[in-house]
C-alpha positions in Angstrom: 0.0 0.0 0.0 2.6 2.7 1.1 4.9 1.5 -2.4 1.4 2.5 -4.3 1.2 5.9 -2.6 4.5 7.0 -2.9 4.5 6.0 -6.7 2.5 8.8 -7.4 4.2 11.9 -7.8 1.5 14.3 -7.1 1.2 12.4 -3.5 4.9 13.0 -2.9 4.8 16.9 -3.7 2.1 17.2 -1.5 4.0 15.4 1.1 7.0 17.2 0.8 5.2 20.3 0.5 3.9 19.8 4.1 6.7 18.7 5.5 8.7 21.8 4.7 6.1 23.8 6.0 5.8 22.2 8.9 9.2 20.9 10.1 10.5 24.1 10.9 8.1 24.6 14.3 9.5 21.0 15.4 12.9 22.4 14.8 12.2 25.5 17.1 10.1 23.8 19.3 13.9 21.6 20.0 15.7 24.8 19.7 16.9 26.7 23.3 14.6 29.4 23.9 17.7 31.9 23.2 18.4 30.4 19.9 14.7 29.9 18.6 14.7 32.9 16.1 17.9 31.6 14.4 16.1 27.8 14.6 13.4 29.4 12.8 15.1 30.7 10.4 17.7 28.2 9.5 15.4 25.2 9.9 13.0 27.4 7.2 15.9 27.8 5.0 16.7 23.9 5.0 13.2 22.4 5.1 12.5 24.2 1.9 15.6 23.8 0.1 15.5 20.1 0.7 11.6 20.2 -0.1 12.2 22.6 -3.5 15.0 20.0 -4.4 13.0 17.0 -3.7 10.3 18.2 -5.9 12.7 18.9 -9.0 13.8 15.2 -8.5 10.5 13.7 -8.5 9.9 15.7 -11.4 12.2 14.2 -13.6 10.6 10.8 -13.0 7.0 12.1 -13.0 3.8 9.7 -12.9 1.5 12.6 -13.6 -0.4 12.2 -16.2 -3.4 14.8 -17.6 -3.5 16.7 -20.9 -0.2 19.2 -19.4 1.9 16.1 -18.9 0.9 14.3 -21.9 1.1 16.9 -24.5 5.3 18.2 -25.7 6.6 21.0 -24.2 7.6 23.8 -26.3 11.2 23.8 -26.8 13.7 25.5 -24.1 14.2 28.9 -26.9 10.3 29.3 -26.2 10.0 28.8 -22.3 12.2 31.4 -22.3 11.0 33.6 -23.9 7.1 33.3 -22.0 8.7 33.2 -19.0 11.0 35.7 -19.1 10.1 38.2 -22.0 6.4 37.4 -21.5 6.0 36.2 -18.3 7.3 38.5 -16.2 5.7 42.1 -17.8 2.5 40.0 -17.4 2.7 39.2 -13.7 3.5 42.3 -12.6 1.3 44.2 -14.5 -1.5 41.4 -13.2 -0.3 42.2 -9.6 -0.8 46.3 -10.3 -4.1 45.9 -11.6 -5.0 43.9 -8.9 -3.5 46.0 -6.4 -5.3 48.9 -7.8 -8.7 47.6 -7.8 -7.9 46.1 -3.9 -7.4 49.7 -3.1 -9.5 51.9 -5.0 -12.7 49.2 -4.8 -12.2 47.2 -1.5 -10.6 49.5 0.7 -7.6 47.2 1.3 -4.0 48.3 2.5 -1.8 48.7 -0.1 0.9 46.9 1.8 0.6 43.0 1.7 1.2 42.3 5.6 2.5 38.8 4.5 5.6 40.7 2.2 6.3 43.2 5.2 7.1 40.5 7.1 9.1 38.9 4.8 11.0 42.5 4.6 11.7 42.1 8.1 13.3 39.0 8.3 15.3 39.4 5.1 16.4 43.2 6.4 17.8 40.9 9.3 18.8 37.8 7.8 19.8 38.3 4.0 20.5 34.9 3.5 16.3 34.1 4.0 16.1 35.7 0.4 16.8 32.2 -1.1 13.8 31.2 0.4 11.8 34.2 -1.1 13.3 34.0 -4.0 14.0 30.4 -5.4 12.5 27.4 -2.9 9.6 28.9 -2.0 8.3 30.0 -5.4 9.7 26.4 -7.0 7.4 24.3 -4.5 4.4 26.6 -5.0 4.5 26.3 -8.6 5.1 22.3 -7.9 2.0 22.3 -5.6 -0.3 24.8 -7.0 0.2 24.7 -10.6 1.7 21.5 -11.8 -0.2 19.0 -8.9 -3.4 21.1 -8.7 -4.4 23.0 -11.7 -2.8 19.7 -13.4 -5.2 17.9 -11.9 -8.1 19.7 -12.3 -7.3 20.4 -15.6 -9.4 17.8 -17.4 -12.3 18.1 -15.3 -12.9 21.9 -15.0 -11.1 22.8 -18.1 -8.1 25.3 -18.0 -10.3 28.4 -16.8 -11.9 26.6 -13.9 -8.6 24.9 -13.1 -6.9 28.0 -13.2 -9.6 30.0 -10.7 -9.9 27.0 -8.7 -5.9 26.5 -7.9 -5.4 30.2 -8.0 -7.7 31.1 -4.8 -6.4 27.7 -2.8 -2.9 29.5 -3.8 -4.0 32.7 -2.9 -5.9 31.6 0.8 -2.7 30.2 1.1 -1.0 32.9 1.6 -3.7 34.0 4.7 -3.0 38.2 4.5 -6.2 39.3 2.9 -5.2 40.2 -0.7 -6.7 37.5 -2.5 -7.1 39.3 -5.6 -3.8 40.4 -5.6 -2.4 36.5 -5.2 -5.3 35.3 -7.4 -4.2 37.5 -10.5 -0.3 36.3 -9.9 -1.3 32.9 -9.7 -3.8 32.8 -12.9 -0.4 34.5 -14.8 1.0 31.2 -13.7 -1.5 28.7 -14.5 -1.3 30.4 -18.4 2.2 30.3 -18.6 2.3 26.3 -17.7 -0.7 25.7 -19.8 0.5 27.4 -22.8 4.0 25.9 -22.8 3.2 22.5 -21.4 6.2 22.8 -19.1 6.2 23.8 -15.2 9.9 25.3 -15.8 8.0 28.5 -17.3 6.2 29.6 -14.7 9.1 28.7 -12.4 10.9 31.1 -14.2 8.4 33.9 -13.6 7.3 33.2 -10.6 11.4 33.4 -8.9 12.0 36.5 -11.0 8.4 38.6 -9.7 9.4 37.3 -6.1 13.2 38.9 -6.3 12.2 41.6 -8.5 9.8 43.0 -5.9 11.8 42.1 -2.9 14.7 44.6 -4.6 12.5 46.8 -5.4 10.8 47.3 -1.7 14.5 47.7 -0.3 15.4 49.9 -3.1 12.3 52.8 -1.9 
């Protein structure tokens, strides 16, 4: 039974995906009480590098199969070029709109509480940017767009898949702007579907992360 379950991909990202989120409070719970910032960091740090790493390995030996999976990935030239010189204008100009309506039409901050924190741990502890910048965005796009949207996929079709995984991404995040994470997230879920390989919006996603983390220590 447990040989089954762990021959599914999709299982394993999950999995992984909870164990680095998770990990890091046993890890501080074990840590002195003096030391239990640096635990919380550290153990952060390593849970989702091996979690982000573990994920790129299962990858390559993949049992997922849907329409995504099954249908050729556009060659590297091309998943370059959406996720770079597409990809990232698109996202960020997704994330102003959004932003803009949350202010002007809900009455929301303009500050996402969840990025200010990150700001403040990063101000403190530089090296936390890998997390921000590279693991983290790699597992979500594991997670939410190749595991969920994948799988929903065939039954909702790309649109409902997309809205669907998009809000479980954005609730996620649990700061309020869903719109703001919603239209980041739907950017994703296009730039996966449209060249059939999660590497695109892997690329995106990691560049909007750092881009707007240098940019908020840059004002």
């Amino acid at each position: 039974m447990i040989k089954k379950i762990t021959s599914h991909t999709s299982i394993l990202i999950i999995v992984f995906y909870l164990i680095a989120q998770f990990l890091p409070v046993f890890i501080i719970s074990a840590a002195p009480k003096d030391f239990q910032t640096e635990a919380s960091i550290y153990g952060t740090i390593v849970s989702f590098s091996l979690g982000a790493i573990a994920m790129l390995i299962l990858n390559r030996k993949s049992t997922i199969r849907n329409s995504l999976t099954l249908s050729p990935s556009l060659p590297l030239k091309s998943i370059l070029y959406w996720g770079i010189i597409v990809g990232i204008p698109l996202v960020l100009l997704a994330q102003y709109i959004a932003n803009i309506i949350e202010i002007l039409v809900l009455g929301l901050p303009i500050d996402s509480a969840n990025t200010q924190n990150i700001l403040v741990i990063v101000e403190s502890y530089p090296i936390y940017m890998i997390i921000v910048s590279i693991m983290g965005p790699i597992m979500e796009e594991f997670v939410f767009r190749k595991v969920i949207f994948g799988s929903l996929y065939d039954l909702t079709g790309g649109i409902g898949a997309a809205v669907i995984s998009s809000l479980i991404f954005a609730f996620m995040h649990f700061d309020g702007h869903i719109l703001l994470y919603s239209a980041m997230a739907f950017v994703f879920c296009f730039l996966y579907s449209k060249t059939k390989n999660i590497a695109t919006s892997i690329i995106a996603h990691v560049a909007m992360n750092t881009i707007v983390l240098l940019a908020s220590f840059l004002q």
